[in-house]
C-alpha positions in Angstrom: 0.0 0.0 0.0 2.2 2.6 0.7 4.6 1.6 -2.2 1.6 2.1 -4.4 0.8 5.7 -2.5 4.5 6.4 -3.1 4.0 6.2 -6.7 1.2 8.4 -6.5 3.1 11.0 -5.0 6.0 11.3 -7.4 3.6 11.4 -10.1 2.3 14.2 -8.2 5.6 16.3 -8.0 5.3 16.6 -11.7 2.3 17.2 -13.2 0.0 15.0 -12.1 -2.5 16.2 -8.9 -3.1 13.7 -6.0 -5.8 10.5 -6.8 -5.9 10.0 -2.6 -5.2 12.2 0.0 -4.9 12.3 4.1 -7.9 13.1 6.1 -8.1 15.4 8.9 -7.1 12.5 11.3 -4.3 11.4 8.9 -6.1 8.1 7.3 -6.3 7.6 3.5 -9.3 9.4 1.8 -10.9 6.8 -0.3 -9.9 6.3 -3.8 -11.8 7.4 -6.4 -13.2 5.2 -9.0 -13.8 6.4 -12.5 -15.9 4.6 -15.0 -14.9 6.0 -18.6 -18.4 5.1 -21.3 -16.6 5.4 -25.4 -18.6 4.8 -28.3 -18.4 2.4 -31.3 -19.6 2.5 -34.6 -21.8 5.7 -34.7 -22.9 8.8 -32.6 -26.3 9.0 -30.9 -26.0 5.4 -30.2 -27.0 6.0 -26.5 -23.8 6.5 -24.4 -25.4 9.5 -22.3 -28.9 7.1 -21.0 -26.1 4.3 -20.5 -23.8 6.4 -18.3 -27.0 7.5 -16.6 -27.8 4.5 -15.6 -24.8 2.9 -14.6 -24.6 6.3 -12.1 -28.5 5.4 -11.0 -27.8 1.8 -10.1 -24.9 2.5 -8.0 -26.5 5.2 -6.5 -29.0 2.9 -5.6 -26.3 0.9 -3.9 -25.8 3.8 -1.5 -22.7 5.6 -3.0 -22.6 9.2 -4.2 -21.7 9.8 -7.6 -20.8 12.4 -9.9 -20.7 12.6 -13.8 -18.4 14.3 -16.9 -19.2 14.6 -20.4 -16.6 15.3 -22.8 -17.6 16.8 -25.7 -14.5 16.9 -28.2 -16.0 19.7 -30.4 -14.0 23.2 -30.2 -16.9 25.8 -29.6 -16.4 26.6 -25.5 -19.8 25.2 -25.0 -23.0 24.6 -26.5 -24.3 27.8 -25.8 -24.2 28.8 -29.6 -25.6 25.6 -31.6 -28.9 25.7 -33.3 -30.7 22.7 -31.8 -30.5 21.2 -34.6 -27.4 20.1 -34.0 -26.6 18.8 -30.8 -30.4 19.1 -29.8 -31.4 21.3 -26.9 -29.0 23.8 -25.3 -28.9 22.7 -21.2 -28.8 25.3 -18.9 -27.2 24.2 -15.3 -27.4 26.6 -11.7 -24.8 28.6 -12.4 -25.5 29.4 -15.9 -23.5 26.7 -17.5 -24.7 26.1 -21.1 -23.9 22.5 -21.8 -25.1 19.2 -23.4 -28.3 17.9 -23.2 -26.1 14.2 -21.8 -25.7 16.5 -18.5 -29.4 16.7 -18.1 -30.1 13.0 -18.4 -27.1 12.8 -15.8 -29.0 15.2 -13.6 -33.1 13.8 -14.1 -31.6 10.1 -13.6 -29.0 10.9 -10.6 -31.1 14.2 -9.0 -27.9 15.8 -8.9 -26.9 19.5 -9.3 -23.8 19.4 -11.8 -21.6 22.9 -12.8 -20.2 24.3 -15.8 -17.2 22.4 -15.1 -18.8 18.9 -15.5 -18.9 19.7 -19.2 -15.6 19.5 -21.0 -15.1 20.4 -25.0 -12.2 20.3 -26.9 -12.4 24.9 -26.6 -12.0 25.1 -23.2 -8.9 22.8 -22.3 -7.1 24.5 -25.4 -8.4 27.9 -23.8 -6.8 26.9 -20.3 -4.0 25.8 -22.0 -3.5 28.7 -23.9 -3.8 30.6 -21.2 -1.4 29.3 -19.0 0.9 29.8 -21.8 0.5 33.5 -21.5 1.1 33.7 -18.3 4.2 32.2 -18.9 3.3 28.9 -16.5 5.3 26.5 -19.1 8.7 28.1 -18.6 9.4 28.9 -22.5 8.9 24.8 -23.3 7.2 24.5 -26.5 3.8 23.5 -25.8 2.2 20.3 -27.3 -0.7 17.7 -27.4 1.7 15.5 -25.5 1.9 16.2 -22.2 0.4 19.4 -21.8 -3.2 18.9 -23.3 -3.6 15.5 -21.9 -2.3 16.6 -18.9 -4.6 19.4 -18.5 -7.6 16.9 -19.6 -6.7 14.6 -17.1 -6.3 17.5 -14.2 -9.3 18.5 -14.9 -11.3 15.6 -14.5 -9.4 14.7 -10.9 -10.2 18.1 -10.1 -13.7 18.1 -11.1 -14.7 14.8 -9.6 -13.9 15.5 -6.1 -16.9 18.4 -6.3 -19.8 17.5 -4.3 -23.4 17.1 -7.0 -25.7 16.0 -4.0 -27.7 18.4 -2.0 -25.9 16.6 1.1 -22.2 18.2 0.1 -20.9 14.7 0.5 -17.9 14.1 -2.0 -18.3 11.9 -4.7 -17.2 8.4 -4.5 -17.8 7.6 -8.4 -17.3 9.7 -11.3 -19.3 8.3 -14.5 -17.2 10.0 -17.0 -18.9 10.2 -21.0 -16.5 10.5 -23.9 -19.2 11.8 -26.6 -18.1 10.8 -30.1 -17.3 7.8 -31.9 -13.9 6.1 -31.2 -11.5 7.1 -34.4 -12.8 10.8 -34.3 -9.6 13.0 -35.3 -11.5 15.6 -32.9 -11.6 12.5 -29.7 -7.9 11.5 -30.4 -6.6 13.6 -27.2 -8.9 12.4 -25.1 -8.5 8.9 -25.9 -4.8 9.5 -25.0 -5.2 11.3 -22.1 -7.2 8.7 -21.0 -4.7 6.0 -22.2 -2.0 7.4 -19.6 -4.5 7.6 -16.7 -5.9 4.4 -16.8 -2.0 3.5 -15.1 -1.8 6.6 -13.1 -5.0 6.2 -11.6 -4.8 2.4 -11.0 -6.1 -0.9 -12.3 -8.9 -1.4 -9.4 -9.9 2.3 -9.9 -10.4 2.5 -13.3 -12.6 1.1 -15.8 -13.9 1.3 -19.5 -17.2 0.8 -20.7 -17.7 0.3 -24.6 -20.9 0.8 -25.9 -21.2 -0.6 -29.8 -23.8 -1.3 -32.4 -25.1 -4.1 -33.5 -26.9 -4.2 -36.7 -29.8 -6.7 -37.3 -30.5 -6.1 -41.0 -34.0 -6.4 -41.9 -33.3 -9.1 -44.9 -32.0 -11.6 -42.7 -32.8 -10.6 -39.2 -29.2 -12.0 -38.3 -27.6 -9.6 -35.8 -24.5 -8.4 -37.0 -20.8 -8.4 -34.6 -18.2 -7.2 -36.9 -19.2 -3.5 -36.4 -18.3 -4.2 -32.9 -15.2 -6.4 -33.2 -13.8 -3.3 -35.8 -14.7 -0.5 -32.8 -12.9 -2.8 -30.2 -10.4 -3.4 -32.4 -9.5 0.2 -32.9 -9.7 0.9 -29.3 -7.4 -1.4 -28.5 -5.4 0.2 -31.0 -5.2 3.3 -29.2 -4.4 1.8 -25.6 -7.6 1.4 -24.1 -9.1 -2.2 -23.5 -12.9 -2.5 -22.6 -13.9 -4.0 -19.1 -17.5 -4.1 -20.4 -19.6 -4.0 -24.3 -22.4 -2.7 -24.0 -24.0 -4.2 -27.1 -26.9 -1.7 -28.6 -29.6 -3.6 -30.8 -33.1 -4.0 -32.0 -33.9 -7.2 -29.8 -32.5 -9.3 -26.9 -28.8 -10.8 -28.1 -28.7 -14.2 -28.9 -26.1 -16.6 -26.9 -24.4 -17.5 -30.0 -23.8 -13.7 -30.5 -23.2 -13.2 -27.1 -20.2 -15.5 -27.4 -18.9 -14.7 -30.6 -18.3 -11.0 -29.5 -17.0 -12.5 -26.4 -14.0 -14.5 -28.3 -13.0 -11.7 -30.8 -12.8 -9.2 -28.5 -11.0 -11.1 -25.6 -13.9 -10.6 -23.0 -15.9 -12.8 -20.5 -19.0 -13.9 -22.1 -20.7 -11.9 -18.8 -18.4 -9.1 -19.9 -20.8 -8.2 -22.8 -24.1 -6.8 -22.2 -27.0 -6.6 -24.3 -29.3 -3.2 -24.1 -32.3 -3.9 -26.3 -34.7 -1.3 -27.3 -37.2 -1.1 -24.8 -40.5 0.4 -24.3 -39.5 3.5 -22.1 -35.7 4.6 -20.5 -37.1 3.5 -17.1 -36.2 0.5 -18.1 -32.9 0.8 -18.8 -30.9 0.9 -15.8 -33.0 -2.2 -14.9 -32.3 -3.9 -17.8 -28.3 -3.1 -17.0 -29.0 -4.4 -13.2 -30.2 -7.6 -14.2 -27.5 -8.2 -16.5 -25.4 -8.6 -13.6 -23.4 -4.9 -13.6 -23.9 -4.7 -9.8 -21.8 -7.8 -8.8 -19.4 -6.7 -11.5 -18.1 -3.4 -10.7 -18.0 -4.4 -7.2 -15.4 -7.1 -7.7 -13.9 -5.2 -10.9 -13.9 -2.2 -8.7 -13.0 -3.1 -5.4 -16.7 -1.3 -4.1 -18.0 -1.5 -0.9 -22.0 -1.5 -0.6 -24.9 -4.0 -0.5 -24.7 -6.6 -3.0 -28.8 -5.4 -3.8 -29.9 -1.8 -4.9 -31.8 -0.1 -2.3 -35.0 1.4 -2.1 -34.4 3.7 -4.8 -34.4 1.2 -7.9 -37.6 -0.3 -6.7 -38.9 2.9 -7.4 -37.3 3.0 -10.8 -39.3 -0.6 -10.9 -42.4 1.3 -9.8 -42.3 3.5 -12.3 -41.3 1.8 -15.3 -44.7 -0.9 -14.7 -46.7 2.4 -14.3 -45.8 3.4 -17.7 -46.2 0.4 -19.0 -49.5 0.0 -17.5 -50.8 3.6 -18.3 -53.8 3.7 -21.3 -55.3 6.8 -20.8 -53.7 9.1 -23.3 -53.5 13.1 -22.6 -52.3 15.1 -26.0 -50.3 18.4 -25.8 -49.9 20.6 -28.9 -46.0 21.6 -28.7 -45.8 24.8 -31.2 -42.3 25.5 -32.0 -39.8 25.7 -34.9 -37.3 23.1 -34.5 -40.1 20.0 -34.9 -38.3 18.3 -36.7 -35.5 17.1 -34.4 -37.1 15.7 -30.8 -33.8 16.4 -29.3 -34.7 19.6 -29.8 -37.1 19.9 -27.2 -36.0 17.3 -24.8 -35.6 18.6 -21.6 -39.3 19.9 -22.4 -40.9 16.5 -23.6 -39.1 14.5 -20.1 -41.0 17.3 -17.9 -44.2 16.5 -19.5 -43.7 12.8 -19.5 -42.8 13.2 -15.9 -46.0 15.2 -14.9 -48.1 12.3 -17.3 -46.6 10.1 -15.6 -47.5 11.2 -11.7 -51.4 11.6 -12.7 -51.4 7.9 -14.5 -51.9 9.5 -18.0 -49.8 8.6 -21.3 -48.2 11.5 -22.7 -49.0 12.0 -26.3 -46.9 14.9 -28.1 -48.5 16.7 -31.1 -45.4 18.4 -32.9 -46.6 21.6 -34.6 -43.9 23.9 -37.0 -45.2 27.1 -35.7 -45.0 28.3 -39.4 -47.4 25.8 -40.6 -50.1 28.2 -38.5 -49.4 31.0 -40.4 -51.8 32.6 -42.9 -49.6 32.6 -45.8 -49.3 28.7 -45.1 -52.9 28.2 -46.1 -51.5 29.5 -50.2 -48.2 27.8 -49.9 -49.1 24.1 -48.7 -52.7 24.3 -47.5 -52.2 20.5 -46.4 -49.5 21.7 -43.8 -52.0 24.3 -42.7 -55.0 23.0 -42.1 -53.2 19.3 -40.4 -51.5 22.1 -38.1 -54.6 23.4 -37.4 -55.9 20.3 -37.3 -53.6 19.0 -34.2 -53.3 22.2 -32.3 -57.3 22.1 -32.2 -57.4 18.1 -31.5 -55.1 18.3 -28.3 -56.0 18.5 -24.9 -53.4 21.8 -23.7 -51.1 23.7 -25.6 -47.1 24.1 -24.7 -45.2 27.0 -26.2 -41.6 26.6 -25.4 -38.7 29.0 -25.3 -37.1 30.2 -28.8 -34.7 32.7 -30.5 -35.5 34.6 -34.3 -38.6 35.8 -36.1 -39.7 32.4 -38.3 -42.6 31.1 -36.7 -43.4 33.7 -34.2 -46.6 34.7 -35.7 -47.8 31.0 -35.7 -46.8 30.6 -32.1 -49.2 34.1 -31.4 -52.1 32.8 -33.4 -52.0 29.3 -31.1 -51.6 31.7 -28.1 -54.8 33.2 -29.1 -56.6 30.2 -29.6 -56.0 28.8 -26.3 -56.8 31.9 -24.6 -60.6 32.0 -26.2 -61.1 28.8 -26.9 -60.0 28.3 -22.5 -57.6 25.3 -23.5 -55.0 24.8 -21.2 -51.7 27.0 -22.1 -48.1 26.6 -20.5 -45.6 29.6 -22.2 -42.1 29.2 -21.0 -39.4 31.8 -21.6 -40.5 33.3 -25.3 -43.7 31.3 -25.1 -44.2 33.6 -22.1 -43.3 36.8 -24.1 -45.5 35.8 -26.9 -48.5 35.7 -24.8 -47.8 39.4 -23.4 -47.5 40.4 -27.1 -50.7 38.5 -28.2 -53.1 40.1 -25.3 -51.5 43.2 -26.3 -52.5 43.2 -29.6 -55.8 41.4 -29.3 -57.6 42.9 -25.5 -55.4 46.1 -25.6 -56.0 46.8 -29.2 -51.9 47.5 -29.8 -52.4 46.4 -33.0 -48.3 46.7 -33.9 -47.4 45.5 -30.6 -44.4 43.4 -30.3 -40.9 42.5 -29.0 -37.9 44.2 -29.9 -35.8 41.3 -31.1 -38.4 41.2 -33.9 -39.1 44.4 -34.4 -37.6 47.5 -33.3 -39.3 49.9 -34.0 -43.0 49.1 -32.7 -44.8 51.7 -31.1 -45.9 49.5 -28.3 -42.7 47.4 -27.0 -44.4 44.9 -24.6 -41.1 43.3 -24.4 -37.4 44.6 -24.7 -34.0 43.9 -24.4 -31.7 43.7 -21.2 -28.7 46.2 -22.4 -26.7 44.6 -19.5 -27.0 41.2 -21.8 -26.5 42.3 -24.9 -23.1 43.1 -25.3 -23.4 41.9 -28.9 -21.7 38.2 -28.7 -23.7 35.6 -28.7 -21.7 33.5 -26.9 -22.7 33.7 -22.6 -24.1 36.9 -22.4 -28.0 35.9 -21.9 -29.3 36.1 -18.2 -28.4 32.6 -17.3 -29.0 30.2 -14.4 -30.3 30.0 -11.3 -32.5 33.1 -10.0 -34.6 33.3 -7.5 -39.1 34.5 -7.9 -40.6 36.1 -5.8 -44.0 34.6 -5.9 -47.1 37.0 -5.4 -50.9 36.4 -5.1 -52.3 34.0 -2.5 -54.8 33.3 -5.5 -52.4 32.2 -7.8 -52.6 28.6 -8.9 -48.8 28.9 -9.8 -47.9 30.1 -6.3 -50.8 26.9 -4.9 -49.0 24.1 -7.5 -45.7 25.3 -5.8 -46.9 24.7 -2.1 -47.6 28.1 -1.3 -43.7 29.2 -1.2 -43.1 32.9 -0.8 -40.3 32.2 -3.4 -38.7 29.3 -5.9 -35.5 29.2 -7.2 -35.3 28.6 -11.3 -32.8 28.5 -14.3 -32.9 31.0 -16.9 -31.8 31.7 -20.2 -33.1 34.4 -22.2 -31.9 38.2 -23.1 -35.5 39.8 -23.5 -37.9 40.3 -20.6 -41.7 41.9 -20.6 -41.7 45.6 -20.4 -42.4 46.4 -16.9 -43.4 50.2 -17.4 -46.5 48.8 -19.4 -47.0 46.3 -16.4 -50.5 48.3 -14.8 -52.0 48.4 -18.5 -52.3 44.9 -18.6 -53.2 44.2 -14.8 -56.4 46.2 -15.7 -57.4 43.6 -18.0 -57.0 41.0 -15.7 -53.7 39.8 -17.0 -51.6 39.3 -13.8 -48.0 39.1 -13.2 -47.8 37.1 -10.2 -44.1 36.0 -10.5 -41.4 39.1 -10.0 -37.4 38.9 -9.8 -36.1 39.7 -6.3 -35.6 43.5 -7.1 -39.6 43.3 -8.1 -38.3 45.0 -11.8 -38.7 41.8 -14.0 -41.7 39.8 -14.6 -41.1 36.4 -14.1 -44.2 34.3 -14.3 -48.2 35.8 -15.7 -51.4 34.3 -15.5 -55.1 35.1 -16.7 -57.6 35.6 -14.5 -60.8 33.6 -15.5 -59.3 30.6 -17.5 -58.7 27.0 -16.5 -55.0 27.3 -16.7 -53.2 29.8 -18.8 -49.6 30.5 -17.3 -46.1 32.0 -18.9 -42.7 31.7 -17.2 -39.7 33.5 -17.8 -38.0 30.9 -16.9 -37.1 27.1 -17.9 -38.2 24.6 -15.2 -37.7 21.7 -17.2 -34.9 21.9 -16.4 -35.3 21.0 -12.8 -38.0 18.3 -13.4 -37.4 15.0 -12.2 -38.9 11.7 -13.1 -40.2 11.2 -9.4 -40.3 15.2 -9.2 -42.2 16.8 -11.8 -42.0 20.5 -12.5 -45.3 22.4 -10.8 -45.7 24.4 -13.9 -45.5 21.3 -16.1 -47.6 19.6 -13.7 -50.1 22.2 -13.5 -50.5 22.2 -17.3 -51.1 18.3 -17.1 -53.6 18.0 -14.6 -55.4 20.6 -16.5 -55.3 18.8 -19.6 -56.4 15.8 -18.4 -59.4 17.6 -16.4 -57.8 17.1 -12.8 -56.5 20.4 -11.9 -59.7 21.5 -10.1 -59.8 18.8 -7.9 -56.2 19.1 -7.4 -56.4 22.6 -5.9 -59.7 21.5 -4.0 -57.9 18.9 -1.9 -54.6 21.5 -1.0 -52.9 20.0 -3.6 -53.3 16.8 -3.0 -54.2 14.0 -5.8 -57.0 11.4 -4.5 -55.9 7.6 -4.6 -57.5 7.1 -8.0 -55.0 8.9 -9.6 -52.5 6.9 -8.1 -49.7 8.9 -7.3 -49.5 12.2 -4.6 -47.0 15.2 -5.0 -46.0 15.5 -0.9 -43.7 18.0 -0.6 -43.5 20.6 -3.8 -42.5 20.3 -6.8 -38.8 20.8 -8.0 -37.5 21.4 -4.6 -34.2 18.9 -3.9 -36.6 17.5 -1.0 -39.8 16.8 -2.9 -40.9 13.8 -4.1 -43.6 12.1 -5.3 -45.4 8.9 -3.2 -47.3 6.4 -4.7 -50.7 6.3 -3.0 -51.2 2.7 -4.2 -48.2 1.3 -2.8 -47.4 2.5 0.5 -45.2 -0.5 1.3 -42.6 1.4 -0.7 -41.4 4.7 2.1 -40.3 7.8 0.4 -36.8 8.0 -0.4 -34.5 9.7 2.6 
């Protein structure tokens, strides 16, 4: 032992910070263990839900655990993508925008990650760079190898010692996601860096998980393990040898596969796992659990907890049967402009499954291009138009989530409108929120050119304008970001009831526009109500309409703090009044009877909240 700490500690006088350190009462801190999850084959193949639920099922097992994603693209962070191409932009408490991987790391784990838990390719060659400015090389010239893979490695020592739970209790585990498929020129550093801490860190602390396709073509239904033998095979290549395959395919894996990726690729038959597809991500950390991951990292791992989950993966259990069980269906009409890519909208669609899910209803999502609404649709494809019109009118509420640019905004105003007269349950969040101001502006208060300023500038009636203290003009961090805290006003309000009757909550933002708060008394006379302020009582944070079954905006995002056994109150409030159960709700203090099966406790997004299952009290809330 102490020759092994002694090797530590030289690597330490160079570059290389501690992986154990003394306690306050001079025994060894314990080691921490890092799980690296690569990719095979192609992207999207479902690295981030498998890193997830690894980190869920040895939570369950009573150990704290954090989680990286390394994204090897050069922009600093994902703050500038359309979603189109990495899907939705995640915003994190202290204003972090990062990869949508760190919110499935979050809703799975109910942690709170930073900024820092998101690594790209920009901002270790930013540190870097830096450093060499400062002169903190001493004139050497500077290179990929050591001082990039150095700084990639620091960085994630450094980073996974930072406490994610709401406990402060360091991390024991750090699940750690390299996005991108193995052979990527961009991934090539990372794969090294990780190459040289596999020996620094230590055999029993360290461990790869390779997650690879494997095809079933539809011709033969044969299921396909070359794919996987080439992706090991070039992993190898680079210095990194898989502990575990995750295999990715269609249907369960047959034996004979099983053990034919098993001999090519010098693994334990039990050291490849199948993930088929399955009917909802509940079941996926399951589905890894019964394969028998438990037992193995333990051993592989050197782990110390209860050879069973706990409590909390019979929850997982819980829920997973409920959804499978569910019939009733609930539609919501989701008018936006980036339709065409689910991703897109993700954080948004997991908050409403999570509310469907807490009332026993099935979530069905109506996708609507905002555009398709528009008047000048009805001349240009009048089969778009009137199947837009078709679903918006079908569906039980309407969502309008946050946005940037013009396109669409018009379609998004006209749905607005609809849902106000027609009284059909309307959620607005962040631009869907400023839409609404502009729509009862131009349509109660008669400003018929009443608008924002991001879309045009020179209205005569700017409802909503700009923040001048974020808009510096790059695009790049400047928005009013993360966590902020509401005052909440009204004791009529039903968002201020869904949200326990809190004299504040605490929600992430993203957005460089707010409502115009010297026009704030104009609308209040027309029973529109802003019953949501910022702290300083300046910006309007959340509105609501007096004499409708549930029409709310919110300035800002709370699906991003929605949890699968912790659904968002404004997403929840917009599914109970969809599915015609909001009423009663409110009637019995918040409180869903025992036909609909489950009961929000505590309040909503709160780290402390959670929601009990009426029908199963056997199960006791999670500590």
């Amino acid at each position: 032992m102490r020759a092994g700490l002694g090797s530590v500690c030289r690597v330490y006088r160079g570059r290389f910070p501690p992986l154990t350190q003394r306690g306050a009462w001079g025994g060894l801190v314990a080691q921490m263990k890092y799980i690296l999850v690569t990719g095979g084959v192609i992207s999207g193949i479902g690295k981030g839900i498998i890193a997830s639920s690894i980190g869920t099922i040895l939570k369950s097992c009573g150990l704290h655990v954090t989680a990286i994603k390394i994204d090897p693209y050069i922009n600093i962070d994902a703050g500038t993508f359309s979603p189109y191409e990495h899907g939705e932009v995640f915003v994190l408490d202290d204003g972090g925008e990062v990869d949508l991987d760190l919110g499935n790391y979050e809703r799975f784990l109910d942690i709170r990650l930073t900024r820092d838990n998101n690594i790209t390719t920009g901002k270790i060659y930013q540190s870097v760079i830096n450093k060499e400015r400062k002169g903190d090389y001493l004139g050497k010239t500077v290179q990929v190898v050591p001082h990039i893979t150095d700084a990639i490695q620091e960085w994630v020592v450094r980073q996974a010692r930072i406490p994610v739970d709401s406990d402060g209790v360091e991390p024991e585990v750090c699940v750690i996601e390299l996005g991108g498929t193995v052979g990527d020129i961009e991934s090539m550093p990372f794969i090294e860096a990780f190459r040289q801490f596999q020996f620094k860190a230590k055999r029993e602390n360290f461990c790869n998980i390779h997650v690879s396709l494997v095809p079933q073509p539809s011709t033969t239904g044969e299921q396909k393990t070359k794919p996987t033998q080439n992706s090991v095979r070039e992993l190898r290549g680079l210095g990194l040898s898989p502990d575990l395959i995750v295999c990715r395919c269609t249907t369960p894996m047959e034996k004979s596969v099983k053990e034919k990726i098993s001999m090519f690729c010098h693994v334990e038959p039990e050291q490849v796992i199948c993930v088929h597809d399955v009917c909802s991500l509940y079941r996926v950390p399951l589905l890894l659990e019964a394969e028998g991951v438990v037992g193995y990292f333990k051993e592989r791992l050197n782990l110390h907890y209860e050879a069973k989950p706990r409590k909390l993966l019979n929850k997982w259990i819980e829920m997973a049967d409920r959804y499978d069980r569910t019939l009733e269906i609930c539609s919501i009409a989701l008018v936006g402009k980036y339709t065409k890519l689910s991703d897109s909208y993700a954080s948004v669609i997991k908050a409403l499954e999570h509310s469907a899910l807490a009332i026993n209803q099935k979530l069905e999502v109506k996708y609507i291009d905002s555009a398709d609404l528009e008047l000048g649709r009805q001349q240009e494809d009048p089969v778009k138009y009137h199947e837009a019109w078709q679903n918006l009118c079908s569906a039980n509420g309407v969502l309008v989530p946050g946005g940037f640019g013009i396109r669409g905004t018009e379609g998004k105003i006209l749905a607005i409108a609809w849902a106000r007269r027609q009284k059909k349950p309307f959620l607005g969040v962040c631009l869907g929120m400023q839409l609404a101001v502009v729509e009862f502006a131009r349509n109660e208060l008669n400003w018929a050119d009443a608008n924002s300023t991001e879309f045009d500038p020179n209205t005569n009636y700017p409802v909503v304008i700009d923040m001048p203290e974020h808009n510096s003009g790059d695009m790049g961090g400047t928005m009013r970001l993360g966590k902020r805290k509401t005052l909440l006003k009204g004791q009529h309000s039903v968002l201020r009831k869904l949200y326990k009757d809190r004299e504040y909550v605490e929600e992430r933002h993203r957005h460089r526009y707010e409502v115009n708060p010297a026009m704030k008394s104009k609308f209040e006379e027309w029973g529109f109500q802003f019953v949501g302020q910022d702290v300083e009582g300046e910006r309007m944070e959340i509105i609501e309409l007096d004499d409708h079954p549930y029409f709310v905006g919110v300035q800002y995002h709370p699906e991003f703090t929605s949890r699968p056994m912790k659904p968002s109150p404004p997403y929840f409030g917009l599914m109970l009044a969809a599915a015609g159960k909001l009423q009663r709700y409110l009637e019995r203090g918040c409180r869903l009877s025992p036909r609909d099966t489950y009961s929000d406790q505590s309040g909503g997004s709160s780290p402390d909240s959670e929601i009990v299952d009426l029908k199963l009290p056997s199960v006791p809330p999670q500590e």
